[in-house]
C-alpha positions as CSV (number, residue, x, y, z in Angstrom):
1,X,24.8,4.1,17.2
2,X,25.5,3.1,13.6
3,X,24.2,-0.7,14.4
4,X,20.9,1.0,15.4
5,X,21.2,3.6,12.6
6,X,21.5,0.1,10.2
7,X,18.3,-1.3,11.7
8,X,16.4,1.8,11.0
9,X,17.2,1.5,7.6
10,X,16.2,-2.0,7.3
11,X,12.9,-1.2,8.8
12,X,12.1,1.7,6.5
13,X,13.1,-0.4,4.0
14,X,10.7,-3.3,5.2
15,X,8.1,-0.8,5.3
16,X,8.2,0.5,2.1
17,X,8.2,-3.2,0.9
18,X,4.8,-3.8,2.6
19,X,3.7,-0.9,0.5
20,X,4.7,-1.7,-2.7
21,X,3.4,-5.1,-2.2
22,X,0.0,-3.3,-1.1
23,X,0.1,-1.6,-4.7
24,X,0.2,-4.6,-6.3
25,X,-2.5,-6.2,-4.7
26,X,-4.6,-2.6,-5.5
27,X,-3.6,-3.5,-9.4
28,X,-4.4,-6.9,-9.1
29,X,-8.0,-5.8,-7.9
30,X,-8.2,-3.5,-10.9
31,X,-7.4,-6.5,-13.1
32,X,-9.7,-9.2,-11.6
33,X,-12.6,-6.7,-11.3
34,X,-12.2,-6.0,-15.2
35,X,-12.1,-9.6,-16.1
36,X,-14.8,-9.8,-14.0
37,X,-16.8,-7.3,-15.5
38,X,-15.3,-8.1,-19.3
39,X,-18.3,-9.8,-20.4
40,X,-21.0,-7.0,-20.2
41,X,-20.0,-4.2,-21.9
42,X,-22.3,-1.6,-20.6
43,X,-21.2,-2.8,-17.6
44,X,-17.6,-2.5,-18.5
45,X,-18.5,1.0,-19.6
46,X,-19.7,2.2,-16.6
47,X,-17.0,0.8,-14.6
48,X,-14.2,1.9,-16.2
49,X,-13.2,5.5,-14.2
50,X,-13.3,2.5,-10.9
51,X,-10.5,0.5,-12.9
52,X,-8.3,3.8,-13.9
53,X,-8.5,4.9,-10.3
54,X,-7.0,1.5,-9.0
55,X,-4.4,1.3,-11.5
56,X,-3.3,4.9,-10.9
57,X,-3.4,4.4,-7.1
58,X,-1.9,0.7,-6.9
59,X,0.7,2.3,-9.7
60,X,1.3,5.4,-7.7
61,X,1.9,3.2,-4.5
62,X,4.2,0.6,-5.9
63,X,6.4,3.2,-7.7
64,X,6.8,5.7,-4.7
65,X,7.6,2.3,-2.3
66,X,9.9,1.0,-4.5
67,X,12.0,4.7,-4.8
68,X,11.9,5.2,-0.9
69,X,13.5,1.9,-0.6
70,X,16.3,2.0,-2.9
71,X,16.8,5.9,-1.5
72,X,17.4,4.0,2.1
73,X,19.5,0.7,0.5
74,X,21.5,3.8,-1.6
75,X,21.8,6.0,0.8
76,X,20.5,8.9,-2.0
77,X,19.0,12.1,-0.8
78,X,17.1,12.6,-4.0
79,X,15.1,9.2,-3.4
80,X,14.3,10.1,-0.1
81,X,12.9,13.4,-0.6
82,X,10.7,12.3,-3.1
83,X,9.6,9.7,-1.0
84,X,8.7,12.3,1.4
85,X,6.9,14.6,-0.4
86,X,4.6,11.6,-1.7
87,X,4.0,10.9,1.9
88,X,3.0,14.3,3.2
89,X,0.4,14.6,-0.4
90,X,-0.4,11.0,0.3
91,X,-1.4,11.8,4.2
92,X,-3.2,14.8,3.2
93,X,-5.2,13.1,0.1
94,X,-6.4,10.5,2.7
95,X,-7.5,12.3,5.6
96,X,-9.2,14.9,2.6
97,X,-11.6,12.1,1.4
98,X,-11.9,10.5,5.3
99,X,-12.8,13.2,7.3
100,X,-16.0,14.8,4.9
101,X,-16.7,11.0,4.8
102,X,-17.0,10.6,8.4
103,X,-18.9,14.0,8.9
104,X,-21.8,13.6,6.3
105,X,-21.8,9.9,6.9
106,X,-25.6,10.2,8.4
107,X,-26.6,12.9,5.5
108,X,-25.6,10.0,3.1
109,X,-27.7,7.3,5.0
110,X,-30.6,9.6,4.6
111,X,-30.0,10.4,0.8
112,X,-29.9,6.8,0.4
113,X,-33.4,6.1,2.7
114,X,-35.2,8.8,0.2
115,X,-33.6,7.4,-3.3
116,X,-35.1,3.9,-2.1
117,X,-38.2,5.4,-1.7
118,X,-38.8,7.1,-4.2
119,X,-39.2,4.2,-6.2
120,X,-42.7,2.6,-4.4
121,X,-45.0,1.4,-4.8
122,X,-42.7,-1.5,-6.5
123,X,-45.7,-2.8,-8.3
124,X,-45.7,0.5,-10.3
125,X,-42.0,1.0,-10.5
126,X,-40.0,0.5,-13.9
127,X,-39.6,-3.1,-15.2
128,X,-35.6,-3.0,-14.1
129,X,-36.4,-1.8,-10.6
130,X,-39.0,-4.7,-10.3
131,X,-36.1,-7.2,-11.4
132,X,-33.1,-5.9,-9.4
133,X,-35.5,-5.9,-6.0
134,X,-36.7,-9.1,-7.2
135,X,-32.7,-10.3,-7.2
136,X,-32.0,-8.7,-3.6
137,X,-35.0,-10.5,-2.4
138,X,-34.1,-13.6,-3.6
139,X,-30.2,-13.2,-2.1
140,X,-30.5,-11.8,1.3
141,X,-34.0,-13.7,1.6
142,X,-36.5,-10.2,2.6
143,X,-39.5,-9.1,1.2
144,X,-40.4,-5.4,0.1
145,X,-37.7,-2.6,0.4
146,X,-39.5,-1.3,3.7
147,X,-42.8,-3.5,4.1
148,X,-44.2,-6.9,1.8
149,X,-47.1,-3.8,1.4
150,X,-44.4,-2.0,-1.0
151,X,-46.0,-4.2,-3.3
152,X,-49.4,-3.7,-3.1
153,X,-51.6,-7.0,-3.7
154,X,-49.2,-8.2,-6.4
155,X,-46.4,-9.8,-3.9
156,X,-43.9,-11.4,-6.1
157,X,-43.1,-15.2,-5.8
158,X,-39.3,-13.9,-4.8
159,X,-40.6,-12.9,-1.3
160,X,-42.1,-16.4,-0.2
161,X,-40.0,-18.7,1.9
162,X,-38.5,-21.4,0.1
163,X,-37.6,-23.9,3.0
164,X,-38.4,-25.3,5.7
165,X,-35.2,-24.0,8.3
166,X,-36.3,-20.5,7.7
167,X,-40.0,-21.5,8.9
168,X,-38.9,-22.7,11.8
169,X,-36.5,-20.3,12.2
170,X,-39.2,-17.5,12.8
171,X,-37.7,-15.9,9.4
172,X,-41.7,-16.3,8.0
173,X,-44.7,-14.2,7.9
174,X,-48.2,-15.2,7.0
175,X,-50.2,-12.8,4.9
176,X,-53.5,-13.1,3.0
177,X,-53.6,-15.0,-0.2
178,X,-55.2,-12.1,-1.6
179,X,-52.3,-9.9,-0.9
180,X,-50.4,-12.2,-2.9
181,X,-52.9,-12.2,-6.3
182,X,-55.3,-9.6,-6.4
183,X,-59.1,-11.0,-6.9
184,X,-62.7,-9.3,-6.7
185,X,-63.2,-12.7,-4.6
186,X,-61.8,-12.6,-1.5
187,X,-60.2,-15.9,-0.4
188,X,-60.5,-16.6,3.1
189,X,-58.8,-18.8,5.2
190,X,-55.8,-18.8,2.2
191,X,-52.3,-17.8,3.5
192,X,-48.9,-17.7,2.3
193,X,-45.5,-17.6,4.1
194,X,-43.7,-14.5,3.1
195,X,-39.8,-13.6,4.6
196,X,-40.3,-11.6,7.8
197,X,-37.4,-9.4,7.5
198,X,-37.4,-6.3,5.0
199,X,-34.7,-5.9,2.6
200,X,-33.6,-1.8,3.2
201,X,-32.6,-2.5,7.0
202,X,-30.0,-5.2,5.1
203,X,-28.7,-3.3,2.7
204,X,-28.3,-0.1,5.2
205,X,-26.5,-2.5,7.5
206,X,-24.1,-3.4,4.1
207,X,-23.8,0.2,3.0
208,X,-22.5,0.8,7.1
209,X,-20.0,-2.1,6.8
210,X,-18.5,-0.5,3.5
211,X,-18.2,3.0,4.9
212,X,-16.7,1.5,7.8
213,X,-14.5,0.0,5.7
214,X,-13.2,2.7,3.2
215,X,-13.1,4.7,6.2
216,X,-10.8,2.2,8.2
217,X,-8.6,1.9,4.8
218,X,-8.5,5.9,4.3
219,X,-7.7,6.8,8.0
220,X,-5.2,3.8,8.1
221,X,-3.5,4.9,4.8
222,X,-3.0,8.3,6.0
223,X,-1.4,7.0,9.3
224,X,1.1,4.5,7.6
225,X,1.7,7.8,5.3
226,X,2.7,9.8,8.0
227,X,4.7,7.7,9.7
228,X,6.5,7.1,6.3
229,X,7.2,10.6,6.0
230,X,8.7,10.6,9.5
231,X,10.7,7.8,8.6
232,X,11.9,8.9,5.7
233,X,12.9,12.7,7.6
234,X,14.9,10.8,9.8
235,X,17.1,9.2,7.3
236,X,17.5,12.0,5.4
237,X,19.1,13.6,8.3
238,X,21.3,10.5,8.9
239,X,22.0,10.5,5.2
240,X,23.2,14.5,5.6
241,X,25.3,13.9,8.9
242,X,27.0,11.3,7.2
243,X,27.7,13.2,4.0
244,X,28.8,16.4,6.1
245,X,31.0,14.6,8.3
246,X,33.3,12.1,5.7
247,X,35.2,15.0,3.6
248,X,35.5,17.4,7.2
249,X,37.4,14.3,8.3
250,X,39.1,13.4,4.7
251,X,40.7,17.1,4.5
252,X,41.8,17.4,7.9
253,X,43.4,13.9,7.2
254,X,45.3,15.5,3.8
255,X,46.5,18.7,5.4
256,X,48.1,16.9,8.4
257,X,49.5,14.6,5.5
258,X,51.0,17.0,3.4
259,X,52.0,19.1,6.4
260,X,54.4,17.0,7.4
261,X,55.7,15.6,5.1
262,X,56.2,19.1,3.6
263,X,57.8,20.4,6.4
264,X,61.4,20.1,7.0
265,X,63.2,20.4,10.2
266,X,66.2,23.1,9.3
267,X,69.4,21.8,8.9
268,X,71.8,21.0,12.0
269,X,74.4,23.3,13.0
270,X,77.1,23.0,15.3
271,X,77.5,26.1,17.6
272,X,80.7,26.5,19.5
273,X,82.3,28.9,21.6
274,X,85.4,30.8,20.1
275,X,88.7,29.9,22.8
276,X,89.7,32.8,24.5
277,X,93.0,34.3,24.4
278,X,94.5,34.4,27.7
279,X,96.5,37.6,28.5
280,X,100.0,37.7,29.2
């Protein structure tokens, strides 16, 4: 029993290793998005609640790991219970922000679909929105957010095909050259090779694969939390048993002690029988 009671405690102490390593890497995230993001200040600016939120999380982690595990090498109830009550917030913080996550997933696939939107034609939106779709269709190599039409006649040079692999790929659309440079002359017989594929199915398909995985990390987090707390429980009841049961054991010890060696056997006396006196 205590062999197995000594590889609990190893374990739980393992575990909460794993954690406080996992809130450093959180703060290191913080630190290499900010250096990232150093060099633009407005940037930096709007960034900033991200990087607080990291450090405060990754801090929060690393601190609480680091207590339940010298609780468990210590053997100190205080430690422990600590430990545990992180746990059970921690578990309940996670599965708070998964769960509404999970339900209004769709609702925020649809907010997103009417933002996008609301921004066509592109060829009359704001000079910024031009650029950053210009960017996007440049990267992930689409055209328009959900038709090359998104852009009236004035299709940007971003949206044609700049090799030959993605022509023969089937990756390329021919279009009018009109559609491409608007003219009272219409140009017949003039084509260009535009990217087939529109760039909102892409970026939905992204925005899934994120959700997927902040939900994976907020579901999993509140698992490894509640088995921590478990954990955690059961050591504190070894920890109790073991303080309960050393000074029952210690006193009984003492009393028999000083029992006998107090106590003294009484002193030995002869008994005899008087002679009797014979009769004459």
């Amino acid at each position: 029993m205590a062999k197995l009671s000594s590889c609990f405690k190893r374990l739980f102490i393992f575990f909460n290793l794993l954690f406080a390593i996992v809130g450093g890497v959180i703060i290191g995230l913080g630190l290499l998005g900010q250096f990232f993001y150093h060099g633009s200040t407005s940037e930096f600016e709007n960034q900033t609640t991200g990087f607080v939120v990291l450090y405060v999380v990754g801090g929060v982690t690393m601190a609480t790991s680091l207590l339940g595990a010298y609780g468990a090498h210590r053997g100190k109830r205080i430690p422990l219970i600590v430990f545990l009550l992180a746990c059970i917030i921690g578990c309940f913080c996670f599965l708070r922000l998964a769960v509404p996550t999970a339900i209004y997933r769709p609702e925020v696939e649809q907010s997103m679909e009417e933002k996008f939107r609301e921004v066509l034609p592109l060829n009359r939106a704001s000079p910024d929105v031009r650029q950053l779709t210009e960017r996007i269709q440049l990267g992930l190599k689409c055209c328009g957010l959900f038709s090359y039409t998104d852009w009236g006649q004035n299709v940007p040079d971003s949206c044609l095909c700049q090799g030959e692999e993605d022509q023969v790929e089937g990756k390329c659309l021919n279009i009018p050259y009109k559609l491409l440079f608007f003219s009272d002359i219409s140009m017949t017989g003039q084509e260009k090779l535009i990217y087939r594929q529109t760039c909102f199915p892409i970026l939905k398909g992204y925005m899934a694969k994120a959700m997927d995985i902040v939900l994976g990390v907020f579901f999993g987090f509140a698992v490894l939390s509640l088995l921590g707390a478990v954990m955690s429980a059961v050591l504190l009841a070894q920890v109790r048993r073991s303080t309960v049961g050393v000074p029952v054991v210690s006193s009984v010890s003492s009393q028999l002690s000083k029992f006998s060696f107090s106590y003294q056997p009484p002193k030995y006396s002869e008994l005899y029988n008087m002679p009797e006196k014979s009769e004459n």
